[in-house]
N, C-alpha and C positions, 0 to 999 in steps of 0.2 A: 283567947287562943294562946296556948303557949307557943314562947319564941324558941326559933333555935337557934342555940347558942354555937356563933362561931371560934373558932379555933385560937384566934388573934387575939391581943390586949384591944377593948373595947374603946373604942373613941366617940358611940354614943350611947347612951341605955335609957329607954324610954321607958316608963314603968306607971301602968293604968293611966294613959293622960287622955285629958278629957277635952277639947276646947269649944264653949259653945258662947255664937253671937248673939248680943242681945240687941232686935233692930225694933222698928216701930210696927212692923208687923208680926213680933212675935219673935222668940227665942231658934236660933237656926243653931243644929246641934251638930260642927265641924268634924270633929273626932272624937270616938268612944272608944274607949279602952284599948287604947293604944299600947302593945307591948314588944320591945325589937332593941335587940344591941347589933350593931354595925363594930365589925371588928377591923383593925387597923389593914389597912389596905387590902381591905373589900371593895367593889367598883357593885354597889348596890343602883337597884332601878327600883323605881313608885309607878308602878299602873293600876289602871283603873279608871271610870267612867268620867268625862266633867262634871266636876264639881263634890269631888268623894273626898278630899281633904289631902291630896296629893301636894300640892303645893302648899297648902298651911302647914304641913309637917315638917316643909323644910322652912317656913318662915319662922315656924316656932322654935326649931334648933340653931337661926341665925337673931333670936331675938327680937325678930318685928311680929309676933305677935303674944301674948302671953296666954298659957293653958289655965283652966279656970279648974283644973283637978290635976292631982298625977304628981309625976318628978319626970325631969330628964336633965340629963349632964350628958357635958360635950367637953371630951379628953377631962371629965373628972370636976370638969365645972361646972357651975351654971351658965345658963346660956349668955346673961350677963354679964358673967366676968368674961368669958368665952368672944365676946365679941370685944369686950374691954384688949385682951389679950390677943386681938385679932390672930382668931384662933383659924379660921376660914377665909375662903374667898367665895364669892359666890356671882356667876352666873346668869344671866335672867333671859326673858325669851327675846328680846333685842335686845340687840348691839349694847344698844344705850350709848354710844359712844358721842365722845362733844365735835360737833362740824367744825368749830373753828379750831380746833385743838389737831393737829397732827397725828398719826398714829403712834409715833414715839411720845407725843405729850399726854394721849389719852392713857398707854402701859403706864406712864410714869405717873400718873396723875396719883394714886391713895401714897405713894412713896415722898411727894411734894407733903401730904398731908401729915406724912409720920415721920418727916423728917430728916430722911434719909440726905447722907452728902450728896452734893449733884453729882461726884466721881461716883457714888456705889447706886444714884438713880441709872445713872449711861450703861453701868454695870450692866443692870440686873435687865432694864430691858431691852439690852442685846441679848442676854443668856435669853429671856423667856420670849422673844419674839424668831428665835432662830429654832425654840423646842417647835413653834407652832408654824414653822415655815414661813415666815414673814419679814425675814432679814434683808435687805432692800428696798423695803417700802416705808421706812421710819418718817422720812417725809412727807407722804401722800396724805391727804385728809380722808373720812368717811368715805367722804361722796364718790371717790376715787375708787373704791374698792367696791370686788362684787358681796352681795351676801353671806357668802361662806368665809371671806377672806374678813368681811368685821365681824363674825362672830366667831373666829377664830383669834382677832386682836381681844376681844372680850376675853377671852380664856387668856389671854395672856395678860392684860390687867391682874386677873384675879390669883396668876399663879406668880405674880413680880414679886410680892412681899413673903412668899415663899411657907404658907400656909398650910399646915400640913391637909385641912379638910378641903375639899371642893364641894360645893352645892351649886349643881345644877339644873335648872328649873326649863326644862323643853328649848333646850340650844338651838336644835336644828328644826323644828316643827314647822316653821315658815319657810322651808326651803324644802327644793327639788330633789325628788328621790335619787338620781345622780348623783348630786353637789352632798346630801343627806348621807348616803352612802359612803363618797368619799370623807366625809367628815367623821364617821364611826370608826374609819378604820385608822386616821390619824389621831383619833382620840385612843384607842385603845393604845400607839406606840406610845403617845403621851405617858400615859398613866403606868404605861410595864418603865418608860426611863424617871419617871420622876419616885412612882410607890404613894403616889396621895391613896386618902380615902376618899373616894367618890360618892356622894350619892343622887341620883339623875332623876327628874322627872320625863315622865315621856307619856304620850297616847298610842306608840306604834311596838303592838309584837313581838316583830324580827326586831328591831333595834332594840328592846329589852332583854330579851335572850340574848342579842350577838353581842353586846355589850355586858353584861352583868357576870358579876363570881353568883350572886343572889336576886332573885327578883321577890319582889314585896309587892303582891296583888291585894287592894284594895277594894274595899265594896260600896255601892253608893252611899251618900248621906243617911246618916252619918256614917261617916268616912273609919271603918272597922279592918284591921287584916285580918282575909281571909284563905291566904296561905302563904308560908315565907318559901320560897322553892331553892333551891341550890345547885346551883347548873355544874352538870359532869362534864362539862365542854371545858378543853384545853383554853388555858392562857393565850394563848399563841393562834388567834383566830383567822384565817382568809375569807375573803368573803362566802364562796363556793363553801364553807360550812352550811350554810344554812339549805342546803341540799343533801345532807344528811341525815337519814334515820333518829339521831341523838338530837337534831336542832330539834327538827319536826314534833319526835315525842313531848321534849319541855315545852315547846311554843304549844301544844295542844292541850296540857296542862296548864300553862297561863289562861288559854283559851276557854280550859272548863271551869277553873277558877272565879272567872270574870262572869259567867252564866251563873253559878253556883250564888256567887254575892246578891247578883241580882233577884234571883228565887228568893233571899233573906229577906228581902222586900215585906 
């Protein structure tokens, strides 16, 4: 399928990549012909069915896993040096956060790693724990906090070393459509004050639509795009969009999308 090319200088271009495991019962063929440049502060979303190669695609742009055909650069590198260069931050479906470690020790935690003075670690996670509303709870550990509020410290980890990529891989999928909701729409203020390139895994919809400049519908195994969509929906989203005639059309479109893959079958 040809991609369509965004408007912005490209921070990633994937070009025919291929990734396929080789297990003991036979070769599982991850992604085919993979083709998509993400342009610089795009807030792209991955949907598509479990197991279409949605999250390999962002392991592959963060380096944990390597494509067995193809090219792809990220900001003009390899994924390699890209992660050398800690070029991203990334995201994962828990917290992950350490219980014994603090919330201010967990932000800081990749910045102990790379070195940072401990003046410019205090720094940086007061600036990234106050983006994600979490400025008075530097002392509280994990267990203290509810769901949304440690994987809200997760986003702020990953934004401490100040990263121009974000990869993230189903943030909110374990949480309640309430807390889910609230968290899309603090995600989206995120992304309008910082400008990262985003790119989001998700299972849901309305969250791919109400969040995405681009949604990237995938098809089952092997994991193929089967259409790059480009949302006409303003920047500047409230929830109550998504009672609009313009959400509805895109989401329906995602919707035929994802039927459409499946028919390839």
């Amino acid at each position: 399928m040809k991609d369509t090319q965004p408007s912005s200088a490209p921070v990633i271009e994937a070009r025919d990549l291929n990734l396929t495991f080789e297990t003991a019962d036979g070769p599982i063929h991850a992604l085919r012909d993979v083709n998509l440049t993400v342009g610089r502060g795009d807030f792209v979303s991955f949907i598509g069915p479990s197991g279409c190669g949605k999250t390999t695609f962002l392991r592959v742009i963060a380096d944990l896993e390597q494509p067995s055909s193809g090219e792809i650069e990220v900001n003009g590198m390899t994924p390699d040096a890209a992660r050398r260069a800690r070029a991203y931050g990334y995201v994962f479906q828990a917290a992950g956060l350490y219980p014994w470690r603090t919330i201010a020790g967990n932000v800081k935690l990749p910045l102990e790693i790379m070195g940072y003075s401990r003046a410019e670690q205090e720094k940086r996670v007061a600036q990234v724990l106050e983006l994600v509303e979490l400025s008075g709870f530097e002392k509280k550990f994990p267990w203290q906090l509810s769901g949304g509020m440690q994987q809200r410290a997760s986003i702020a980890r990953a934004l401490a070393f100040d990263a121009e990529l974000l990869l993230m891989d189903e943030p909110f999928g374990a949480l309640d459509e309430i807390v889910r909701d609230r968290l899309n729409e603090e995600l989206l203020r995120l992304w309008a004050r910082t400008q990262k390139t985003i790119c989001f895994v998700t299972h849901s919809i309305p969250e791919a639509v109400y969040l995405s400049t681009r949604i990237v519908v995938m098809s089952p195994r092997p994991g193929r795009i089967t259409d790059v969509i480009e949302s006409p929906l303003p920047r500047e989203r409230p929830l109550d969009i998504r009672d609009t005639p313009e959400f509805i059309e895109v989401a329906h479109r995602v919707r035929e999308g994802l039927r459409e893959g499946h028919g390839d079958d």
